[in-house]
N, C-alpha and C positions, 0 to 999 in steps of 0.2 A: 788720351782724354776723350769721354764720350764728349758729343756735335752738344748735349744739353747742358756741360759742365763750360763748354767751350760759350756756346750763347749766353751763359749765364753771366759770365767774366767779361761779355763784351756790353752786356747790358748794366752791369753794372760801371764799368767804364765810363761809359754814354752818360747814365745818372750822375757820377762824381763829375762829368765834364761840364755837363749841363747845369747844373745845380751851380758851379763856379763862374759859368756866362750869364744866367740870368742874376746873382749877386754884382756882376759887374756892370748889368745893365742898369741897377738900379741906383750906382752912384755916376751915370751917365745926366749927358743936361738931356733935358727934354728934347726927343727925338720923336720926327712923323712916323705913322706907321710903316709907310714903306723904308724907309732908311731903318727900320727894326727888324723887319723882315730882312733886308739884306743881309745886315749885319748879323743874324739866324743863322740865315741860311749859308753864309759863308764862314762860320764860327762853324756848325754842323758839318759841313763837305770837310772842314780841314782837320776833323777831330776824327772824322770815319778813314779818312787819308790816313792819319796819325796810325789810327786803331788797326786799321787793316797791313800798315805795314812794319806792322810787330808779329804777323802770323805768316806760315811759308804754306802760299795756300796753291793748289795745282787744281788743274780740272777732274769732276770727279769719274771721268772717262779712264784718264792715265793712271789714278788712284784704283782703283780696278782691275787696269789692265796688271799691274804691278801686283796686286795683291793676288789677282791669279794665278802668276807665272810664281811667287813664292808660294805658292801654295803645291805647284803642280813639281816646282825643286823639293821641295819638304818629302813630298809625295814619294821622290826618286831618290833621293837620301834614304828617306827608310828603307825602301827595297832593297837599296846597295847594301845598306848593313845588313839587310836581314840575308840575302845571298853571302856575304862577306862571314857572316856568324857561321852559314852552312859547311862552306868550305874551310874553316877555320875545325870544325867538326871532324871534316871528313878525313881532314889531312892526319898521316900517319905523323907519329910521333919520331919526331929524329934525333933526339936524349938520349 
């Protein structure tokens, strides 16, 4: 999944999450600001907690390193078959 498919489902996310705390904000009793904010921003932290541990997310160092070493097998894979195809060639027939 491209990283813009991926932000996209996470923002969308956020919006259905968001959109269902501020409906429940408003059948709250009258609340100060600050205890609004709190109750924000700890409604926020636990939804991004929630969000982020639905995705198996790694550093994007070891994502890298990993995609280079398959790259550099892939690499030697082919050679193998293509020497493997040679000698497969070359080999006299024993029929």
């Amino acid at each position: 999944m491209e990283s813009s498919q991926t932000l996209s489902i996470i923002l969308d996310m956020l919006r259905s999450n968001l959109a269902d705390v501020l409906r429940s904000v408003d059948r709250l009793p009258s609340l100060d600001r600050q205890q609004l904010d709190n109750t924000l921003k700890s409604t926020v932290e636990g939804m991004r907690e929630d969000m982020l541990g639905k995705f198996e997310l790694v550093a994007k160092a070891d994502y890298e390193a990993q995609a280079a070493l398959v790259e550099t097998m892939r690499a030697q894979l082919d050679e193998l078959e293509k020497r493997l195809g040679e000698l497969e060639r070359k080999r006299p027939d024993t029929d």
